[in-house]
ROZA-703874 format. One record per residue (C-alpha): residue in three letters; x, y negated, z negated; residue number from 1. Coordinates in steps of 0.2 Angstrom, whole numbers. Each point is the difference from the previous one (the first is absolute). Layout:
<atoms>
resn ALA X X Y Y Z Z resi NUM;
...
</atoms>
This chain:
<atoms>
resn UNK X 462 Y -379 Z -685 resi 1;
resn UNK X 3 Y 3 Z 16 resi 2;
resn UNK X 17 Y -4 Z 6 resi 3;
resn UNK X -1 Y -13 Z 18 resi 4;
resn UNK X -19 Y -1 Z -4 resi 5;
resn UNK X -11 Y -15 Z -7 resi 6;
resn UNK X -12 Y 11 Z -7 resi 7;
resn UNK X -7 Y -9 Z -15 resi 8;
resn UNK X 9 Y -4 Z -19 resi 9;
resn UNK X -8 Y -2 Z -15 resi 10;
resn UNK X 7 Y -20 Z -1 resi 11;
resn UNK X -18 Y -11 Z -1 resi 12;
resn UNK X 8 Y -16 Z 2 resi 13;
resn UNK X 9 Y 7 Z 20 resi 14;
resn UNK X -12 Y 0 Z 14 resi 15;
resn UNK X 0 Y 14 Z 12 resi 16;
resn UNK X 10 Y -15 Z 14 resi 17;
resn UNK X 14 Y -3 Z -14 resi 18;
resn UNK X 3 Y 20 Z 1 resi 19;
resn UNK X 2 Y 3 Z 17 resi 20;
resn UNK X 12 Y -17 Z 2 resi 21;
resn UNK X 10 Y 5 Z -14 resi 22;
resn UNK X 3 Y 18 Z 8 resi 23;
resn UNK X 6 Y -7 Z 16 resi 24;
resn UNK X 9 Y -14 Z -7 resi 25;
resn UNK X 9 Y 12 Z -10 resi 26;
resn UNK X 10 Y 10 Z 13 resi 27;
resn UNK X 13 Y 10 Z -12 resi 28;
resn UNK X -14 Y 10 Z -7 resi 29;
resn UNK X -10 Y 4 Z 18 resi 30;
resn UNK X 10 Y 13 Z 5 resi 31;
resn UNK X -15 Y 11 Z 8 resi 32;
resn UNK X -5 Y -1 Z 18 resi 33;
resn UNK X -18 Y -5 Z 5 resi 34;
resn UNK X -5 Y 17 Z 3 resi 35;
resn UNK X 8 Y 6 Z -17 resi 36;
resn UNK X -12 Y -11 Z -8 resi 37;
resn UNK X -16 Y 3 Z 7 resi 38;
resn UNK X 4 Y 18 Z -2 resi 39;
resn UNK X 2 Y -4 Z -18 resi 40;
resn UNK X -15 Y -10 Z -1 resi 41;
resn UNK X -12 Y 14 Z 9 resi 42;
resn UNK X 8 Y 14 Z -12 resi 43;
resn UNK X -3 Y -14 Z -15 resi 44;
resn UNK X -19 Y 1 Z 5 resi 45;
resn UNK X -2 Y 17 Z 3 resi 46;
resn UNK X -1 Y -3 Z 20 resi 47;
resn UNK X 5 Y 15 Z 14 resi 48;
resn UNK X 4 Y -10 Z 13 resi 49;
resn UNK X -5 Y 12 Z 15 resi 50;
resn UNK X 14 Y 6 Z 14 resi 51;
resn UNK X 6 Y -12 Z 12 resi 52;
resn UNK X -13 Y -13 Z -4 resi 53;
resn UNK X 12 Y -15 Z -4 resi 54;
resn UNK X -1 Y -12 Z 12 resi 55;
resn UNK X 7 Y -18 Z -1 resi 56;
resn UNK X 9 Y -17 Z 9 resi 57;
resn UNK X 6 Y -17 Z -5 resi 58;
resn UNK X -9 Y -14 Z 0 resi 59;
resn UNK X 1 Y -20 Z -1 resi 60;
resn UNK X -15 Y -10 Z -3 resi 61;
resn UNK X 6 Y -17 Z 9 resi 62;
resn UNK X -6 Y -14 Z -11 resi 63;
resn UNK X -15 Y -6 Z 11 resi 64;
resn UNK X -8 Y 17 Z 1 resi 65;
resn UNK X 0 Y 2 Z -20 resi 66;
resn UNK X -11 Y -17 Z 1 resi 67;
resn UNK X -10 Y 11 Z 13 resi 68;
resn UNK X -1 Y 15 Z -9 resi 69;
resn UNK X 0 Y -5 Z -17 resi 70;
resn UNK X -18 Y 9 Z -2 resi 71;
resn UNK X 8 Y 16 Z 6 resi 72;
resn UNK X 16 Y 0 Z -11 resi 73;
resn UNK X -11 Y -5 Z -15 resi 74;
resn UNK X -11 Y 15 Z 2 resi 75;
resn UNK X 14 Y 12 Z 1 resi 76;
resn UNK X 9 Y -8 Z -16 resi 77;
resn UNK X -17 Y 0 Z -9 resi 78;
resn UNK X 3 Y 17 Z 3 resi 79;
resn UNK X 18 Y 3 Z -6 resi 80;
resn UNK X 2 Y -9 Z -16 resi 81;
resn UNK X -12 Y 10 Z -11 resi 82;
resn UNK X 13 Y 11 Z 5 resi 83;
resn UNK X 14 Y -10 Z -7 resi 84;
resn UNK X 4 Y -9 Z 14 resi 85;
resn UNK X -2 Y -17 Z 7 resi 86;
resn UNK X 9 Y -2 Z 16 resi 87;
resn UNK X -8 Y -18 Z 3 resi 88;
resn UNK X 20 Y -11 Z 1 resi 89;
resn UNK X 5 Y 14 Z 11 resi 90;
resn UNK X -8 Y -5 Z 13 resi 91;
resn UNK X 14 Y -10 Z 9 resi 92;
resn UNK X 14 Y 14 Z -2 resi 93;
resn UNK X 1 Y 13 Z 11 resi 94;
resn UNK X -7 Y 15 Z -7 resi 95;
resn UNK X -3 Y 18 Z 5 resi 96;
resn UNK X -17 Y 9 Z 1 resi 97;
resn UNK X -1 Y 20 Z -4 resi 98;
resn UNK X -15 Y 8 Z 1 resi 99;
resn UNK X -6 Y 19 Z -4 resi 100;
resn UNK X -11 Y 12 Z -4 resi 101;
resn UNK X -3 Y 6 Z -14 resi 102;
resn UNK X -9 Y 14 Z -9 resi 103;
resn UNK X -7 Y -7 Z -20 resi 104;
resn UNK X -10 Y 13 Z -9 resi 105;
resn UNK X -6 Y 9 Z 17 resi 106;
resn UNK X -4 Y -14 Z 9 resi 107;
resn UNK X 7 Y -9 Z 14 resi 108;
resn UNK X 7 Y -16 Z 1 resi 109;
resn UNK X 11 Y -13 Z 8 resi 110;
resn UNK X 10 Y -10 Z -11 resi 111;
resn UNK X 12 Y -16 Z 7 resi 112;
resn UNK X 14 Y -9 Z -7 resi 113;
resn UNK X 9 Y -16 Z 4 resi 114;
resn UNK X 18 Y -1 Z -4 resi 115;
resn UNK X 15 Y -14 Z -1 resi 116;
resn UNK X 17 Y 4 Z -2 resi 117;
resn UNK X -5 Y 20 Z -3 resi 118;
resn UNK X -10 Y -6 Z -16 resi 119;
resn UNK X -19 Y 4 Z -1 resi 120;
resn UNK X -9 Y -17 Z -1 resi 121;
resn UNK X -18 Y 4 Z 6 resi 122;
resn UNK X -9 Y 17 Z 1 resi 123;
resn UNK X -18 Y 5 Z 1 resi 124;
resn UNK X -10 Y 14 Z 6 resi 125;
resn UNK X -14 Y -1 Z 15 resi 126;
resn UNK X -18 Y 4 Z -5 resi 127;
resn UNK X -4 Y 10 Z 19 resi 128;
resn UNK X 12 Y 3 Z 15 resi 129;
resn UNK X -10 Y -15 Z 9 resi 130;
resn UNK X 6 Y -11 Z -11 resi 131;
resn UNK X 19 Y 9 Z 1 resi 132;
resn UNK X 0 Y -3 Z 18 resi 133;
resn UNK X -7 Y -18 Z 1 resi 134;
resn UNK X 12 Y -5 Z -14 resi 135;
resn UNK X 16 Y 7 Z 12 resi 136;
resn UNK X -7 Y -7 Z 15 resi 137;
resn UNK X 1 Y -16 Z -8 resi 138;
resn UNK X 16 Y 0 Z -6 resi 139;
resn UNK X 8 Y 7 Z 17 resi 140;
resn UNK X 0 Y -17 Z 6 resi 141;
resn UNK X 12 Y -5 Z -12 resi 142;
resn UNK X 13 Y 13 Z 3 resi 143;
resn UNK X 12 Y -12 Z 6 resi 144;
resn UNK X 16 Y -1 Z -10 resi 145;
resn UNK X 19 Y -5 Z 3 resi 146;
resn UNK X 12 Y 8 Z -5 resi 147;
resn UNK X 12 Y -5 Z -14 resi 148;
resn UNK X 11 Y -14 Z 4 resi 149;
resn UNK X 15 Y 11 Z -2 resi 150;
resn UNK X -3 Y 12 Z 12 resi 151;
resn UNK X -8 Y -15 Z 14 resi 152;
resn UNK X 17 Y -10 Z -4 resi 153;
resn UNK X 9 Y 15 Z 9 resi 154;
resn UNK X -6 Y -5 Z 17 resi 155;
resn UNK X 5 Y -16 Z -2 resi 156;
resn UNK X 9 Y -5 Z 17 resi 157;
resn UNK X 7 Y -14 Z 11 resi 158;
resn UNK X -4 Y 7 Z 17 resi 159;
resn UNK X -17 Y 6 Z 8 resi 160;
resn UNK X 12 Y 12 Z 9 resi 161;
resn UNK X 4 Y 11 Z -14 resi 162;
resn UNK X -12 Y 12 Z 9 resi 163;
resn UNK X 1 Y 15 Z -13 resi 164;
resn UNK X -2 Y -14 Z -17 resi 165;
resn UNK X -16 Y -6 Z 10 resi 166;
resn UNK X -8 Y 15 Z 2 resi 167;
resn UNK X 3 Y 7 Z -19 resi 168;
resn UNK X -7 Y -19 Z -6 resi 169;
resn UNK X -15 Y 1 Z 12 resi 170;
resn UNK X -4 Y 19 Z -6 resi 171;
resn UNK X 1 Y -5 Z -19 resi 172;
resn UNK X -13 Y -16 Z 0 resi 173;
resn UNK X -18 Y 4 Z -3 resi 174;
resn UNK X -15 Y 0 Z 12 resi 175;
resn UNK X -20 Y -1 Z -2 resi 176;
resn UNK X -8 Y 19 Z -1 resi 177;
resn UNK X 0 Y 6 Z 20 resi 178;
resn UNK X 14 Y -7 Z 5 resi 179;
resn UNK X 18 Y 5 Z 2 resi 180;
resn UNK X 15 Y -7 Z 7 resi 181;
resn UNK X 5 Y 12 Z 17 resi 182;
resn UNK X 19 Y -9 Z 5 resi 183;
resn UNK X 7 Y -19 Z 5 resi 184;
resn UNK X 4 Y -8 Z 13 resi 185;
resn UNK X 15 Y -12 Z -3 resi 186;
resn UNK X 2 Y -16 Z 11 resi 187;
resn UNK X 19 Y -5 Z -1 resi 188;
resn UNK X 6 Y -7 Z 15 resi 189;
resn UNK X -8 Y -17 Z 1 resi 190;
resn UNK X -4 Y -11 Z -16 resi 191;
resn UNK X -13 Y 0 Z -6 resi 192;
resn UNK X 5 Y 17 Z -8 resi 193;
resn UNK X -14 Y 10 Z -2 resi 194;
resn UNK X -7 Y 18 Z -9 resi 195;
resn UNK X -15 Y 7 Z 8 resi 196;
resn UNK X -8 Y 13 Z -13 resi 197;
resn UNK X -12 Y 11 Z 9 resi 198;
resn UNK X -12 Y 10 Z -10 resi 199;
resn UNK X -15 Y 12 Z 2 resi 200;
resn UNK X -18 Y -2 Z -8 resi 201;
resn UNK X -18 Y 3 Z 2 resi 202;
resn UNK X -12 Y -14 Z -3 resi 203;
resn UNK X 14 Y -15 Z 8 resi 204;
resn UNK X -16 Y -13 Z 6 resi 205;
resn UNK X -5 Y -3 Z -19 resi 206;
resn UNK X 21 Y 1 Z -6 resi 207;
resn UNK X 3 Y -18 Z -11 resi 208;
resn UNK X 21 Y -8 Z 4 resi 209;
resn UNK X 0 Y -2 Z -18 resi 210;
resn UNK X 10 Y 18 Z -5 resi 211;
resn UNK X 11 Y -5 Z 16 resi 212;
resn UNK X 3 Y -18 Z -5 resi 213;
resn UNK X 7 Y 7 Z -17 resi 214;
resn UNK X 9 Y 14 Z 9 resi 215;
resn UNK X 8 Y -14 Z 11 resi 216;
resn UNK X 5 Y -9 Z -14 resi 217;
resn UNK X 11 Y 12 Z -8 resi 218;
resn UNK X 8 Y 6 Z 16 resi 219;
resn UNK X 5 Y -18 Z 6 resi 220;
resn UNK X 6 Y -1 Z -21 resi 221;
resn UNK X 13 Y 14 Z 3 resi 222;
resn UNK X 6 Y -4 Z 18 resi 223;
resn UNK X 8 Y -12 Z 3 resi 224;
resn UNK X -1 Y -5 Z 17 resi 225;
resn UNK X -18 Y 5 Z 8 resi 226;
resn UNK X -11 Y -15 Z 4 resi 227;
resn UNK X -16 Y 9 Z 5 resi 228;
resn UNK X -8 Y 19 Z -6 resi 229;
resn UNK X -15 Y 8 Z 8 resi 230;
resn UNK X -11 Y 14 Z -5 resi 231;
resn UNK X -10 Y 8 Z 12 resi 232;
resn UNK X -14 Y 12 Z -4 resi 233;
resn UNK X -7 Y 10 Z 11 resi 234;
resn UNK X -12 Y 16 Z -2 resi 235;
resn UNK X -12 Y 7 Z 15 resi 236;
resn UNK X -8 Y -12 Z 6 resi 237;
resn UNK X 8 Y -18 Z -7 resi 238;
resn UNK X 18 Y -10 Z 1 resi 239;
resn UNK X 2 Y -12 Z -14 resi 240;
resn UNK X 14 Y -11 Z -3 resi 241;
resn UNK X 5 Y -11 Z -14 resi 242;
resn UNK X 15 Y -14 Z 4 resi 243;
resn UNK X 10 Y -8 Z -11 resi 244;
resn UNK X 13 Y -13 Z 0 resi 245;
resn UNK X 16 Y -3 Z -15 resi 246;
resn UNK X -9 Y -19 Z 0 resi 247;
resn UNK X -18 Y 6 Z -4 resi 248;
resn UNK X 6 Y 11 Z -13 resi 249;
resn UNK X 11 Y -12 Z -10 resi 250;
resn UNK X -13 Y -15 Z 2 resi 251;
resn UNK X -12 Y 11 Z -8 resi 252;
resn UNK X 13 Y 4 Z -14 resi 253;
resn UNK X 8 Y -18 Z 1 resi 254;
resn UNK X 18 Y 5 Z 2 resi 255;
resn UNK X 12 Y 13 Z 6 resi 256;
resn UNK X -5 Y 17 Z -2 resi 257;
resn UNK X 17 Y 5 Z 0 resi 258;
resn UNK X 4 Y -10 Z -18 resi 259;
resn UNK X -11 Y 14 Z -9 resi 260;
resn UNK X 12 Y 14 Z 3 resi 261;
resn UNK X 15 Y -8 Z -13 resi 262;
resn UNK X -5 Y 9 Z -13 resi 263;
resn UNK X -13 Y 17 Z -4 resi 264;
resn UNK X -8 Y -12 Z -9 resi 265;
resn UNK X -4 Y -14 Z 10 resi 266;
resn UNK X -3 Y 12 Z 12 resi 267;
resn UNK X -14 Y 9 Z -11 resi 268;
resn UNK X -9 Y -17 Z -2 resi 269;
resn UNK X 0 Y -2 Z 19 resi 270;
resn UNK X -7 Y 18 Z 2 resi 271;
resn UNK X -16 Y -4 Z -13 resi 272;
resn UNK X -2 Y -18 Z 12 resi 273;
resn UNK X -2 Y 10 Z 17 resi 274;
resn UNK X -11 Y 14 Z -8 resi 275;
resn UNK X -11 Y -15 Z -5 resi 276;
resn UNK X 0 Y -9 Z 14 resi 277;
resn UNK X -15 Y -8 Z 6 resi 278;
resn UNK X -3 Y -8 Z 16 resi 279;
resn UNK X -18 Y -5 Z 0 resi 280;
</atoms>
């Protein structure tokens, strides 16, 4: 058996879902990294994967969009667990995506995994690049992930002043495919206190507030003291800005944002609530 791998056991009465939980829940025998195990799991088949083909990101599927997609992620788990894996009450973890190309018996492929806490819990291989592509671009949407609570919890401040602390915290959240934070702008001589976030994209007209909203709700989380947070996008020919206020935020979420940080773990729940936010 392959050690950090679900690959299937000769146990009738264990379903395909029970193995993948009960390597992940049992953390003192995972010791391998993902790529350490889809490394083992390609030379298990007899795969090559071919040079510098590995290609992957991390993804959350917000609860909403897994009502939306449902179709899509049943197809591709239709797919995985004839190969021992069903990845079906993964889907609201954060997981990581791999893809490569691979080489089986002189013929080309491209193979994809899906993976929670470096264990492999969903894996299938594409029929045509076509299909390859169309998978990945469907996914993409869905590469937006905090980090882990422990390392967020570092930025924690009282002041919207503490110039260097908010730069490192607006740098470290996660924004849509296209866009990317450029510097901040930090209003601290009159209250309301105020962060402006200015970042550069392409496509800004069609941009939804929703990744802003949650990106706002963990910075006005961490620091103490700002009132209102702006993101401006802007790319060649478009300006689009997204405002929000401390009250907004925490009438959506019903209480002080602030109370989440006591603990990593409370802090973990308040991180799965913003990622599946949903203001319609």
């Amino acid at each position: 058996m392959l050690v950090g791998c679900n690959e299937s056991a000769n146990v009738p009465s264990t379903s395909a879902n029970d193995k993948n939980k009960a390597a992940i829940d049992n953390q003192t025998d995972s010791i391998h990294s993902k790529e350490e195990n889809i490394e083992a799991y390609l030379q298990s088949k007899g795969y090559k994967m071919q040079m510098n083909s590995g290609m992957g990101f991390d993804i959350y599927v917000p609860s909403i969009d897994r009502e939306k997609n449902q179709a899509f992620f049943n197809s591709l788990n239709n797919k995985s667990m004839p190969n021992g894996y069903d990845f079906s009450s993964y889907l609201d973890k954060p997981l990581q995506y791999v893809a490569a190309a691979i080489e089986d018996n002189g013929i080309y492929k491209d193979i994809n995994f899906l993976c929670c806490q470096e264990q492999i819990v969903g894996v299938w291989v594409d029929v045509s690049n076509k299909e390859h592509l169309d998978t990945r671009q469907k996914l993409i949407p869905f590469n937006f992930v905090y980090d882990t609570p422990e390392k967020l919890l570092k930025y924690q401040s009282k002041y919207v002043g503490d110039n260097s602390n908010v730069t490192n915290l607006v740098y470290t959240l996660p924004y849509i495919n296209g866009v990317k934070p450029l510097g901040i702008e930090l209003k601290t001589d009159n209250k309301p206190y105020g962060i402006i976030v200015n970042c550069h994209g392409y496509g800004v007209d069609n941009k939804s507030s929703l990744p802003y909203f949650k990106n706002a709700a963990v910075i006005f989380s961490l620091i103490d003291n700002v009132e209102v947070i702006t993101f401006n996008i802007t790319d060649m020919d478009n300006n689009k800005s997204f405002d929000f206020t401390r009250a907004e935020i925490e009438d959506y979420f019903q209480q002080d944002v602030r109370q989440y940080t006591k603990s990593n773990k409370e802090y973990k729940k308040f991180l799965k609530a913003v990622l599946d936010v949903n203001l319609n």
